[in-house]
C-alpha positions in Angstrom: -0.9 32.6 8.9 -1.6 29.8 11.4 -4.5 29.2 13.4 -5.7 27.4 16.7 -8.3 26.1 14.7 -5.9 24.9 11.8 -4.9 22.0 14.6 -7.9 20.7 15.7 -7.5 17.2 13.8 -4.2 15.5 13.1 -3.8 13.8 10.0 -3.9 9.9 10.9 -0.9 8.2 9.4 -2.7 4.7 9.1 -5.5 6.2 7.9 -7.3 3.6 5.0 -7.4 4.3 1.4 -10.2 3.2 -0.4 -9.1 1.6 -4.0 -11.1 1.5 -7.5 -12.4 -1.5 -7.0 -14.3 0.3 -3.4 -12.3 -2.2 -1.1 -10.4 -0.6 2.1 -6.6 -0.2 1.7 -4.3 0.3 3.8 -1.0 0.9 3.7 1.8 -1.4 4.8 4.7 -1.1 7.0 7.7 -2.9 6.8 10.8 -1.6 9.3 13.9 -2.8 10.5 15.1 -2.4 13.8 18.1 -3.3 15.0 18.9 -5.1 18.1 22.5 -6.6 19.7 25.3 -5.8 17.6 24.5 -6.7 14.0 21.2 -8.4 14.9 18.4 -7.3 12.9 14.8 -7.6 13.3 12.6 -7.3 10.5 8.8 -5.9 11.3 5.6 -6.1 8.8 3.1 -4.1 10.3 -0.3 -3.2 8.4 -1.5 -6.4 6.8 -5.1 -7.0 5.7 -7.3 -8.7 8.9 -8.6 -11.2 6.6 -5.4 -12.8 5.8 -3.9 -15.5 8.1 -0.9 -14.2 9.5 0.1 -17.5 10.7 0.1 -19.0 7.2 2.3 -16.3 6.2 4.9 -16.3 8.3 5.5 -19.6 8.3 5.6 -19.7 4.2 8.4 -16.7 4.5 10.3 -18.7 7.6 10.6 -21.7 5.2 11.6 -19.3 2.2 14.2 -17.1 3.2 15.4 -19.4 5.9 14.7 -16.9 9.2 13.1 -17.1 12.6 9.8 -14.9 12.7 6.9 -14.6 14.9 3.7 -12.5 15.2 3.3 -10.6 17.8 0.3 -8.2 19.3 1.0 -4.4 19.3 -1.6 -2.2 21.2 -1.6 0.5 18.9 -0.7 -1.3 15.3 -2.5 -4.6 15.7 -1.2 -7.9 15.0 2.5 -7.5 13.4 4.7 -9.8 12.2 8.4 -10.4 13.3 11.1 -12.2 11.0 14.8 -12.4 12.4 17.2 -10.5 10.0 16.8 -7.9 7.0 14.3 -9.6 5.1 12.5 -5.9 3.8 12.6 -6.1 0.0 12.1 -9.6 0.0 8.8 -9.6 2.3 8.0 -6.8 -0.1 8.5 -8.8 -3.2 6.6 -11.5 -1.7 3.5 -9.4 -0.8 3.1 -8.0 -3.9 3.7 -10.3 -6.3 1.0 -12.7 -4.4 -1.3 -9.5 -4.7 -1.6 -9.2 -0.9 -0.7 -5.5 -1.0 -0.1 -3.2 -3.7 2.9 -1.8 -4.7 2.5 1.8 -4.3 0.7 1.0 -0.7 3.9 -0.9 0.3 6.6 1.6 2.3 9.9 0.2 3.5 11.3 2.2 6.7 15.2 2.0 8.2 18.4 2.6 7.3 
């Protein structure tokens, strides 16, 4: 039996999780999108504020050889770009630097 009142609050997809050690998690994003023909666009949406973004995407430009940019979403916040399917490998990367954890990682697309 539903209620009016039952959907008062939707649950908020981004919303953060709190770890043992009492830090804020959240969860990270990492879609593909697909743009002209076989043209791929991989997104990374999610990452800490306190990291530098910058520094980032220019270590994963240099190491899997792609184009990437960040770029400023109004609803997710900064998010990075990188040209191509780069998903498990970005995921790889932010993990094993300890960036994000493993079970707060999700890969969307395809």
């Amino acid at each position: 039996f539903m209620s009016i009142t039952n959907l008062n609050k939707p649950k908020d997809a981004f919303e953060q999780l709190e770890d043992e050690e009492g830090t804020k998690q959240g969860f990270c994003h990492i879609r593909i999108q697909q743009r002209t023909g076989r043209k791929t666009i991989t997104t990374v949406q999610g990452i800490a504020p306190e990291y530098d973004l910058k520094k980032i995407c220019r270590y994963l430009k240099k190491e899997y050889n792609c184009n990437g940019t960040i770029v400023e979403h109004p609803e997710y916040g900064e998010v990075l770009q990188l040209t191509g399917d780069q998903r498990q490998q970005v995921k790889d990367f932010l993990c094993k630097v300890g960036i994000v954890k493993e079970e707060n990682c999700k890969i969307h697309g395809f």
